[in-house]
C-alpha positions in Angstrom: -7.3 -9.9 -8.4 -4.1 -8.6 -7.5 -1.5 -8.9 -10.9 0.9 -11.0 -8.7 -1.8 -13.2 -7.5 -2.6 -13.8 -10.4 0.6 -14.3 -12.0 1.6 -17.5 -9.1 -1.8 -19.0 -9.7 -1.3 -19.2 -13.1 2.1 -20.2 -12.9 0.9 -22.9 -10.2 -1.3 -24.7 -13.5 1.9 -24.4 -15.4 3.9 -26.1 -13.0 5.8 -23.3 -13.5 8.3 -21.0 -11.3 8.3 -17.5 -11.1 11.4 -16.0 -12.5 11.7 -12.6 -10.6 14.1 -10.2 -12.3 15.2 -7.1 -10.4 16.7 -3.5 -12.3 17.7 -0.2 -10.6 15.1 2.4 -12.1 17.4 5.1 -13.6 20.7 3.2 -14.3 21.8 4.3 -17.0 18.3 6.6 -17.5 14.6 6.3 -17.4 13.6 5.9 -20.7 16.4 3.0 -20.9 14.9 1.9 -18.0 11.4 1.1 -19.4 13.1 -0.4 -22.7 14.9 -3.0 -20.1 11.5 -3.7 -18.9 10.1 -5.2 -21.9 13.5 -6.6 -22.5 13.0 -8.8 -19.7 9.1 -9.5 -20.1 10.5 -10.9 -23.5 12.6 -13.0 -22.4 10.6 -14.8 -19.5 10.1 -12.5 -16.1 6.8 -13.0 -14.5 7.3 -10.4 -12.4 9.7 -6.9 -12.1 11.2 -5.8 -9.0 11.9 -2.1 -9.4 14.6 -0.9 -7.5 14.6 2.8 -6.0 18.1 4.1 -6.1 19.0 4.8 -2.4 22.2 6.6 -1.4 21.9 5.1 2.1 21.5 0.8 1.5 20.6 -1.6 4.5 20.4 -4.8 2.2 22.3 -3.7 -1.4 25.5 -5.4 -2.0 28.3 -3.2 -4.0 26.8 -4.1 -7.4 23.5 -2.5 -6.9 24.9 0.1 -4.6 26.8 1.3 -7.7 23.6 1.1 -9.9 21.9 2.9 -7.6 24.8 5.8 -7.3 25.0 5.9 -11.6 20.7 6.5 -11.3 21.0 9.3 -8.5 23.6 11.7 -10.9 20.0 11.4 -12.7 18.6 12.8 -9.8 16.1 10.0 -10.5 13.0 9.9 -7.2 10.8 7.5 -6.0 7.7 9.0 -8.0 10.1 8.6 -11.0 10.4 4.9 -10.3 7.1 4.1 -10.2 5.9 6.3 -13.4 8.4 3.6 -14.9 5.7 0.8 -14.0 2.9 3.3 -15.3 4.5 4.1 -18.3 5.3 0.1 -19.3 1.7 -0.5 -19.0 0.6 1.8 -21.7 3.0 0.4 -23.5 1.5 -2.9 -23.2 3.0 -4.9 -20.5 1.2 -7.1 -18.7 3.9 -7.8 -15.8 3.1 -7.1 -12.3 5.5 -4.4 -10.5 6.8 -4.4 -6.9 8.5 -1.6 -5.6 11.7 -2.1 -3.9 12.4 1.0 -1.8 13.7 2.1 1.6 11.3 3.3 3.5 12.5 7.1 4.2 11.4 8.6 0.7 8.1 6.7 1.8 8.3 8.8 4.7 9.0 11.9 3.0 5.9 11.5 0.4 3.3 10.8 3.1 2.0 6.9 3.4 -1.3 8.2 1.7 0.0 10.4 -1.6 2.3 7.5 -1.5 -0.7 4.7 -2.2 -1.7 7.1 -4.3 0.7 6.9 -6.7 1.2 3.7 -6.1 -2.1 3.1 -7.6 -1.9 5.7 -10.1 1.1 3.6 -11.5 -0.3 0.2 -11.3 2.5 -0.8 -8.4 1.1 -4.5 -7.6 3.1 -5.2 -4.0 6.4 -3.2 -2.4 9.3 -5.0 -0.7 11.0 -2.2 2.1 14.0 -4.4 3.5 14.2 -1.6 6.2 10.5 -1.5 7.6 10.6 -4.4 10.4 7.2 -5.8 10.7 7.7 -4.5 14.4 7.0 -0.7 12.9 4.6 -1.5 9.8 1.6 -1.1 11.4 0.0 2.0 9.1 1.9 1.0 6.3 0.2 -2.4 6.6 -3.5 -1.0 7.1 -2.8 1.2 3.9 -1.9 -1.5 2.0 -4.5 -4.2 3.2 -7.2 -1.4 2.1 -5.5 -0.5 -1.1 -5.1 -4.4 -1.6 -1.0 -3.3 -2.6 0.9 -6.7 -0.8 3.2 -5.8 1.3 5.9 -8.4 0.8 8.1 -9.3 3.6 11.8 -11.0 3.8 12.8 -13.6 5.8 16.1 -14.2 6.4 18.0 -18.0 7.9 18.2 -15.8 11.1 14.3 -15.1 11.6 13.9 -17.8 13.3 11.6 -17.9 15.7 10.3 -14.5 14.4 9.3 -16.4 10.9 6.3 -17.5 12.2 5.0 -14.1 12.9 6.2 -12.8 10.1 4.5 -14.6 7.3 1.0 -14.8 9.1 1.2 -11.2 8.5 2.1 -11.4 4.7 0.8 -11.2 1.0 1.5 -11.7 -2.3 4.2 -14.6 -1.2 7.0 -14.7 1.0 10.8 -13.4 0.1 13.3 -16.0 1.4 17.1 -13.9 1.7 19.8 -16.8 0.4 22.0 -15.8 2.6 23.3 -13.9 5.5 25.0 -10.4 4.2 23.9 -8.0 1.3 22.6 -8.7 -2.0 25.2 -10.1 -4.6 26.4 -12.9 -6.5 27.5 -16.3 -4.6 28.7 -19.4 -6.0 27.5 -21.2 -2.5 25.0 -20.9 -0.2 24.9 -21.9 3.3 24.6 -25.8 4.4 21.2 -25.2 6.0 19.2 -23.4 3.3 17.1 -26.0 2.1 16.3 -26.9 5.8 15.6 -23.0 5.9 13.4 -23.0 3.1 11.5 -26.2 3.9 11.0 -24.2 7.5 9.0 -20.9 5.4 7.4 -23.3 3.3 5.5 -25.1 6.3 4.7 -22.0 7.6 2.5 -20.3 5.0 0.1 -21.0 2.0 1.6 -18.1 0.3 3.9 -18.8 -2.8 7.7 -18.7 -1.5 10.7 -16.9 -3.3 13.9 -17.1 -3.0 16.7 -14.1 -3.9 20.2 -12.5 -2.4 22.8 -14.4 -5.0 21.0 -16.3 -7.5 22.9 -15.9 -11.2 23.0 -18.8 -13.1 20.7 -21.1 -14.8 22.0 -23.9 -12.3 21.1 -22.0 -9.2 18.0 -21.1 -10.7 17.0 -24.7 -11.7 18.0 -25.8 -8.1 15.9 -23.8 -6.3 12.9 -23.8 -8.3 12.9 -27.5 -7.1 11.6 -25.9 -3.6 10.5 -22.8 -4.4 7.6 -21.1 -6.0 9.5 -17.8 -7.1 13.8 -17.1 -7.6 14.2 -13.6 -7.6 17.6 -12.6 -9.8 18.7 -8.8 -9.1 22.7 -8.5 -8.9 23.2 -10.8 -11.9 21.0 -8.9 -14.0 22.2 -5.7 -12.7 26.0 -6.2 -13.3 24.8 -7.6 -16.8 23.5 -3.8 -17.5 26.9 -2.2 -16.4 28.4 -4.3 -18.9 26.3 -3.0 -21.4 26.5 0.4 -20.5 28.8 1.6 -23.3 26.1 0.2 -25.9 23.2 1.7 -23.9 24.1 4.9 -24.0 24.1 5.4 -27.7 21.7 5.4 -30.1 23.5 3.3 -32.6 24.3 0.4 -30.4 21.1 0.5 -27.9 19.3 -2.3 -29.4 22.6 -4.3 -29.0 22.9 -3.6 -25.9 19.1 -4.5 -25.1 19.5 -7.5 -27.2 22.2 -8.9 -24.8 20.6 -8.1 -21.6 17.6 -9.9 -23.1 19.1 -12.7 -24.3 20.7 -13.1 -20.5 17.7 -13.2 -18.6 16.7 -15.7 -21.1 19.2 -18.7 -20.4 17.9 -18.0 -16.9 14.6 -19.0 -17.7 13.8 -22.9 -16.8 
């Protein structure tokens, strides 16, 4: 069974919601990047988003635009990103991984190296905010055959389009907060619950919501509706706070410690 299937279904006995943490692979470094990763698995995640630091953004607000430019001075690559998810496994995480990505460095590996190393790295699903469901045809087969899900957003201005889109769908369905890039919001718009309810009636998949959430509050309030709250611009701003801390060895578990303790009073 697919890790994130799994991970909902078991949730689902728990009564439990899926608290979706998103980090830009990279920011400040790799090997920082993996030590985040089990950061956040101790403190709660079910599941990891891992960004791919993009210098071109459709859906990144200025908070993970700036993560994403810090990770590029890296020179940090899509295949880099995913070796992350590889390497946390063999260190004994037992998240599952999607893969958030544009899809132009898709493009430039080939669709079938890229299942390849999204196998080879133990990627469980991919979000690509910039692959309309209009164009994912062959991306789709691939990962259908690979069984990688291939996890779609849905924004309050789908519409009639939402239908279409989550009969197409796996792994569960990404519900945008808002309209606008990603980022941190202290209010949503009147109709999201109505929005919400709308995706929820139109699929048996698990639902998530994301684009804003950062507080404990927002997190509670949604998991009232939703099956999933995905929480990237929150977290992300939490690691630039850190940065100082990170980025030497005598304060790095410090740093870690506080980034960990953050996703934690997210946690319901």
């Amino acid at each position: 069974m697919n890790r994130i299937d799994a991970a909902f279904q078991s949730l689902k006995e728990q009564n439990r919601t899926a608290l979706i943490p998103f980090i830009t692979v990279g920011d400040p470094d790799v090997e920082t990047t993996v030590a985040i990763v089990h950061e956040l698995e101790a403190a709660g995640a079910d599941i990891v988003e891992l960004g791919v630091p993009y210098s071109d953004p459709l859906a990144d607000g200025p908070v993970i635009q700036s993560s994403s430019q810090r990770a590029l001075q890296n020179r940090i690559t899509i295949v880099d990103c995913m070796r992350v998810a590889k390497t946390c496994r063999e260190q004994g995480s037992k998240l599952p991984f999607i893969l958030f990505t544009y899809y132009n460095p898709v493009l430039q590996l080939g669709l079938e190296h890229f299942f390849d190393l999204v196998l080879e790295n133990e990627i469980s699903g991919l979000i690509i905010p910039d692959l309309p469901i209009e164009e994912h045809g062959p991306l789709k087969e691939l990962s259908v055959k690979h069984s990688i899900h291939l996890i779609p957003l849905v924004a309050p201005t789908s519409n009639e389009r939402i239908a279409r889109i989550v009969s197409e769908a796996a792994g569960f369905i990404y519900c945008v907060s808002s309209l606008g890039v990603t980022g941190t919001r202290s209010q949503f718009f009147e109709g999201i619950n109505d929005f919400l309810q709308t995706v929820k009636n139109s699929t048996t998949l698990p639902i998530a919501i994301g684009f804003g959430i950062s507080s404990r509050e927002q997190v509670d309030r949604f998991s009232e509706i939703c099956d999933g709250v995905v929480v990237g611009s929150a977290i992300v701003k939490q690691i630039e706070k850190v940065l100082p801390e990170l980025k030497s060895e005598s304060t790095r578990e410090q740093g870690l410690l506080q980034i960990r303790e953050f996703v934690s009073q997210l946690r319901n």
